[in-house]
N, C-alpha and C positions, 0 to 999 in steps of 0.2 A: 504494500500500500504506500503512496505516495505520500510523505510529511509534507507541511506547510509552516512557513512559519509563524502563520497564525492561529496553526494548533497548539502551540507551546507560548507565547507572546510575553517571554521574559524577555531582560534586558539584555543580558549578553547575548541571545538568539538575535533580539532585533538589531542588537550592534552590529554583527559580523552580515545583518542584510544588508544594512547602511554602508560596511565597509563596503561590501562589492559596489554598492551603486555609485558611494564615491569615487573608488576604482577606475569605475568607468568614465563619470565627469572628469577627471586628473587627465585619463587618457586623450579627451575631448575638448582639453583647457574649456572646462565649463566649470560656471558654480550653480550650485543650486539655491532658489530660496526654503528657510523651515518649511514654507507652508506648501510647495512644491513636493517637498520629500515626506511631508505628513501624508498627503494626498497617496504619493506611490504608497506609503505603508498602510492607506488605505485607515490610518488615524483622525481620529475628531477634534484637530488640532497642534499647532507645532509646538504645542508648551509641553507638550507628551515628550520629545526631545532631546531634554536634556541628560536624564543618565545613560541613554545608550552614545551620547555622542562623546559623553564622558568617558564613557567605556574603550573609543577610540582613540580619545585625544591622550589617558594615559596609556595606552599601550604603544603609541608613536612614540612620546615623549620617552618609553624606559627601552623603545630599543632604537632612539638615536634616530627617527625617521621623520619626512618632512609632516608639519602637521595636518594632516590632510582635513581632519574637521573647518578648516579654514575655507572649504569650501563652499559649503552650508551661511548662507545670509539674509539677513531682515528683507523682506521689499521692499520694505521705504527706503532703511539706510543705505543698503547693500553692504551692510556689515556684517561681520561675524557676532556670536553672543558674546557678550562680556566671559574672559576667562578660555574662552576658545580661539582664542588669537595670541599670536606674539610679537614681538615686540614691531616687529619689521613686516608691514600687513602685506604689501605689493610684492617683497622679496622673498617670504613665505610662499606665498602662494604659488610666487615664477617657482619655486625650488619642488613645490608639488607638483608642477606642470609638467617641469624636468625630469623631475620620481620618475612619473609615470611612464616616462620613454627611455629609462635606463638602467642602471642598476638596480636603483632601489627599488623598480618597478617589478624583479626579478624576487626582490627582497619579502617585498607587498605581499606578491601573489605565493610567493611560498607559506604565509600563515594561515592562508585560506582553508 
Protein backbone atom coordinates (compact mmCIF):
# COMPACT_ATOMS: atom_id res chain seq x y z
CA UNK A 1 0.00 0.00 0.00
CA UNK A 2 1.15 3.28 -0.99
CA UNK A 3 2.14 5.93 2.38
CA UNK A 4 1.22 9.59 2.04
CA UNK A 5 2.51 11.97 3.83
CA UNK A 6 -0.54 12.98 5.05
CA UNK A 7 -1.18 9.67 6.68
CA UNK A 8 1.41 10.30 9.38
CA UNK A 9 1.52 14.42 9.25
CA UNK A 10 4.31 14.89 11.98
CA UNK A 11 6.86 17.40 11.64
CA UNK A 12 9.87 15.66 10.68
CA UNK A 13 7.65 13.61 7.89
CA UNK A 14 6.49 17.06 6.72
CA UNK A 15 10.18 18.59 6.93
CA UNK A 16 11.81 16.09 4.77
CA UNK A 17 8.52 16.95 2.12
CA UNK A 18 9.58 20.46 2.28
CA UNK A 19 13.09 19.43 1.98
CA UNK A 20 12.43 17.89 -1.53
CA UNK A 21 10.36 20.76 -2.70
CA UNK A 22 12.85 23.09 -1.66
CA UNK A 23 15.26 20.99 -3.48
CA UNK A 24 13.71 21.55 -6.35
CA UNK A 25 13.09 25.58 -6.06
CA UNK A 26 17.36 25.63 -5.40
CA UNK A 27 17.54 23.79 -8.54
CA UNK A 28 15.09 26.21 -10.25
CA UNK A 29 16.64 29.43 -8.49
CA UNK A 30 13.17 29.91 -7.36
CA UNK A 31 11.62 30.90 -3.99
CA UNK A 32 8.61 30.02 -2.69
CA UNK A 33 6.06 32.14 -0.72
CA UNK A 34 4.76 30.33 3.04
CA UNK A 35 1.54 30.57 1.69
CA UNK A 36 2.52 28.86 -1.74
CA UNK A 37 4.01 25.98 0.06
CA UNK A 38 1.13 25.75 2.60
CA UNK A 39 -1.19 25.29 -0.23
CA UNK A 40 1.27 22.21 -1.88
CA UNK A 41 1.09 20.68 1.76
CA UNK A 42 -2.20 21.07 1.07
CA UNK A 43 -2.28 23.18 4.90
CA UNK A 44 -4.97 25.72 6.23
CA UNK A 45 -2.31 28.19 6.40
CA UNK A 46 1.55 29.08 6.45
CA UNK A 47 1.64 29.61 10.30
CA UNK A 48 1.47 25.79 10.37
CA UNK A 49 5.35 26.24 9.19
CA UNK A 50 7.32 26.95 11.38
CA UNK A 51 8.68 23.79 13.14
CA UNK A 52 9.06 21.70 10.14
CA UNK A 53 11.13 24.58 8.46
CA UNK A 54 12.84 24.42 11.66
CA UNK A 55 13.54 21.14 11.38
CA UNK A 56 15.57 22.01 8.12
CA UNK A 57 17.14 25.00 8.84
CA UNK A 58 18.97 23.11 11.95
CA UNK A 59 19.83 20.32 10.05
CA UNK A 60 21.80 22.72 7.20
CA UNK A 61 23.11 24.66 9.99
CA UNK A 62 24.85 21.21 11.92
CA UNK A 63 26.07 19.85 8.61
CA UNK A 64 27.73 23.09 7.25
CA UNK A 65 25.03 23.56 4.27
CA UNK A 66 23.70 26.51 2.44
CA UNK A 67 20.41 27.56 4.21
CA UNK A 68 18.02 26.46 2.02
CA UNK A 69 14.82 27.56 4.32
CA UNK A 70 15.94 31.00 2.92
CA UNK A 71 13.81 30.05 0.37
CA UNK A 72 10.47 30.18 1.71
CA UNK A 73 9.18 34.07 1.98
CA UNK A 74 6.38 36.41 3.03
CA UNK A 75 4.21 37.82 -0.10
CA UNK A 76 4.21 41.16 0.88
CA UNK A 77 7.87 41.32 2.12
CA UNK A 78 9.60 38.80 0.03
CA UNK A 79 11.36 37.91 3.00
CA UNK A 80 12.26 35.16 4.83
CA UNK A 81 10.68 34.57 8.67
CA UNK A 82 12.50 36.15 11.20
CA UNK A 83 15.34 33.54 12.53
CA UNK A 84 15.30 31.68 9.01
CA UNK A 85 17.78 33.81 7.41
CA UNK A 86 21.20 34.83 7.99
CA UNK A 87 23.19 37.28 8.02
CA UNK A 88 23.87 37.99 4.28
CA UNK A 89 20.04 37.45 2.62
CA UNK A 90 21.06 37.93 -1.28
CA UNK A 91 24.56 35.86 -0.73
CA UNK A 92 22.64 33.02 1.13
CA UNK A 93 20.47 32.58 -1.15
CA UNK A 94 23.16 32.87 -4.49
CA UNK A 95 25.00 30.11 -2.24
CA UNK A 96 21.71 27.86 -2.35
CA UNK A 97 21.22 28.41 -5.81
CA UNK A 98 24.97 27.35 -6.27
CA UNK A 99 24.18 24.15 -3.79
CA UNK A 100 21.91 23.13 -5.88
CA UNK A 101 24.18 22.64 -9.01
CA UNK A 102 27.17 21.20 -7.26
CA UNK A 103 28.53 19.61 -4.77
CA UNK A 104 26.53 20.20 -2.19
CA UNK A 105 23.66 19.48 -4.24
CA UNK A 106 25.33 15.81 -4.40
CA UNK A 107 25.51 16.48 -0.59
CA UNK A 108 21.59 17.41 -0.25
CA UNK A 109 20.27 14.74 -2.17
CA UNK A 110 22.40 12.08 -0.25
CA UNK A 111 20.19 12.77 3.11
CA UNK A 112 17.08 12.08 1.40
Amino acid sequence: MVRKFSDEPNHPLRALQIWQILIGAAHNRQIITYGMLADILSYHGAGTLAQPLGHIMYYCQQNELPPLTILVVNQDTGLPGEGLTGAELNADRESVFLSALGSDHAKWLKTC
